[in-house]
C-alpha positions in Angstrom: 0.0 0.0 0.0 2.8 2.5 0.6 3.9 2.3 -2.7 0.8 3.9 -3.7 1.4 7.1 -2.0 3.8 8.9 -4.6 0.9 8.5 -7.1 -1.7 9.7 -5.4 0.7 12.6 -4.7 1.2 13.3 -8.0 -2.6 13.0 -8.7 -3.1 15.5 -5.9 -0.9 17.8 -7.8 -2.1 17.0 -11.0 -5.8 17.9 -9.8 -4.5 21.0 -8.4 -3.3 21.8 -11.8 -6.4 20.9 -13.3 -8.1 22.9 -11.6 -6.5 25.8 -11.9 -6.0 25.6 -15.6 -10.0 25.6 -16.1 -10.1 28.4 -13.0 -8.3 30.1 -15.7 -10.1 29.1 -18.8 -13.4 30.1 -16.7 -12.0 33.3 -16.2 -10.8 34.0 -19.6 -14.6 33.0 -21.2 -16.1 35.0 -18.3 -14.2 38.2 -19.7 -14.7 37.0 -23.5 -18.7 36.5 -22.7 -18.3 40.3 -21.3 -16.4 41.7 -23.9 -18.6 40.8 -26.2 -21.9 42.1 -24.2 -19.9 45.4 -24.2 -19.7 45.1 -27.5 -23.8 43.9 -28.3 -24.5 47.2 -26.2 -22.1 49.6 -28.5 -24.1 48.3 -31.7 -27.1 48.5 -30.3 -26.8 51.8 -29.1 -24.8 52.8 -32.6 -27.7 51.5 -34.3 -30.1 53.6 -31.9 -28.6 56.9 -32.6 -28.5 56.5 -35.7 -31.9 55.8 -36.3 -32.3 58.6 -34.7 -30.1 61.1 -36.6 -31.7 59.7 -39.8 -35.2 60.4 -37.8 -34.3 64.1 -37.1 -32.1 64.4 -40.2 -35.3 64.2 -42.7 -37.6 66.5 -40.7 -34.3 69.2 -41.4 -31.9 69.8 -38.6 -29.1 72.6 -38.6 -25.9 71.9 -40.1 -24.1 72.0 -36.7 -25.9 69.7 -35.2 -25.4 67.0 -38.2 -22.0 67.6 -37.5 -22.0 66.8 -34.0 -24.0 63.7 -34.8 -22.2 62.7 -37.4 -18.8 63.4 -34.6 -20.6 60.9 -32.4 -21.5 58.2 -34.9 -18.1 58.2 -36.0 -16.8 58.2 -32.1 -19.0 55.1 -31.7 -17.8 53.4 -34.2 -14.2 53.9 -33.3 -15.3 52.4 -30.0 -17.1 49.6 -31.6 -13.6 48.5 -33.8 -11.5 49.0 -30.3 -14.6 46.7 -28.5 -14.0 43.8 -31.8 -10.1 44.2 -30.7 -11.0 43.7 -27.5 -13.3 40.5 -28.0 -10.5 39.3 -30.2 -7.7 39.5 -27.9 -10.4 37.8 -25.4 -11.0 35.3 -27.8 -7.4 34.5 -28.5 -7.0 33.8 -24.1 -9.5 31.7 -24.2 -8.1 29.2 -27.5 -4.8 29.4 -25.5 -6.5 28.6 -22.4 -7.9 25.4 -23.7 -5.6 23.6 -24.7 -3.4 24.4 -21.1 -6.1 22.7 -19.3 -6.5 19.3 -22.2 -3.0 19.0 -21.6 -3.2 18.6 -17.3 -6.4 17.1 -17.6 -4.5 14.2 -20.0 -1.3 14.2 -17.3 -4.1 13.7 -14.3 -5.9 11.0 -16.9 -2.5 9.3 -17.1 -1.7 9.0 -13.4 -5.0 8.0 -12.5 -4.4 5.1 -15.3 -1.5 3.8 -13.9 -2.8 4.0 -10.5 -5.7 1.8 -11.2 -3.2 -0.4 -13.2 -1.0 -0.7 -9.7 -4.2 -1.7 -7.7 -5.1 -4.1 -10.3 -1.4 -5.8 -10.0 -2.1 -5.4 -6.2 -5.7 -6.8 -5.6 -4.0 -9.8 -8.3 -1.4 -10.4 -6.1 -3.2 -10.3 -2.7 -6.1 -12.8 -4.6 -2.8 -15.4 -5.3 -1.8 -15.0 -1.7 -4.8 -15.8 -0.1 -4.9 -18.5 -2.8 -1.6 -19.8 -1.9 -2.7 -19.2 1.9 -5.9 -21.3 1.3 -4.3 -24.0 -0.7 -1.8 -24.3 2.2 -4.2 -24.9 4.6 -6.3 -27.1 2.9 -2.8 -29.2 2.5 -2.3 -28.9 6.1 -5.8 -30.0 7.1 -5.1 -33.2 4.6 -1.7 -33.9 6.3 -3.4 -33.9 10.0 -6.1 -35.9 8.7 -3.4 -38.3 7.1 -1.3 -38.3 10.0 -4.3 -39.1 12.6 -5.9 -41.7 10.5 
């Protein structure tokens, strides 16, 4: 049995590895799934105002203020490009993030293989033991019998 020990140490530490390789892939499509609400809420509001300005624009509005719309439309949609750069980037943490955590969760898969493989070897050789055990005693049991007949 205390051969077992190093393994399940290096499961422990393999688990704690898994898990914080999906803490961090969590975190990195929590900020992704954030980004990109950021970004829904831009467009929508982009889309809003400029309903709007093409509302107020055919009832006539002053050249000034087309220009300050127009100013703001175009600041939106700066925003909006730096929001898709954004979502991007986020994107591209969580693809790296992925395969990170495959790669512990296929070193945990591993140890956990060749620990059940050593218990397997272990629960064989305990089964031939008590075999041997049982087979022994039966023997012995045959011998008295012999002898005391």
């Amino acid at each position: 049995m205390a051969k077992h020990f190093p393994i399940k140490t290096l499961i422990g530490l393999a688990q704690d590895d898994v898990d914080a390789a999906a803490q961090r892939l969590g975190r990195a499509q929590r900020e992704a799934s954030e980004v990109q609400a950021q970004l829904d809420a831009l467009v929508r509001y982009r889309d809003e105002y400029h309903a709007r300005f093409n509302a107020t624009a055919q009832s006539g509005m002053p050249a000034g203020n087309m220009r300050n719309f127009q100013a703001f439309i175009d600041t939106l949609d700066a925003a909006i490009e730096q929001q898709r750069k954004l979502l991007q980037a986020a994107y591209t943490r969580v693809e790296a993030a992925k395969p990170e955590w495959q790669r512990h969760k296929q070193k945990l898969g591993s140890y956990e293989v060749l620990q059940a493989r050593g218990d397997a070897a272990e629960a064989q050789q305990m089964a031939r033991r008590e075999q041997r055990d049982a087979d022994e005693h039966a023997a012995r049991i045959l011998r008295m019998r012999a002898e005391g007949v």
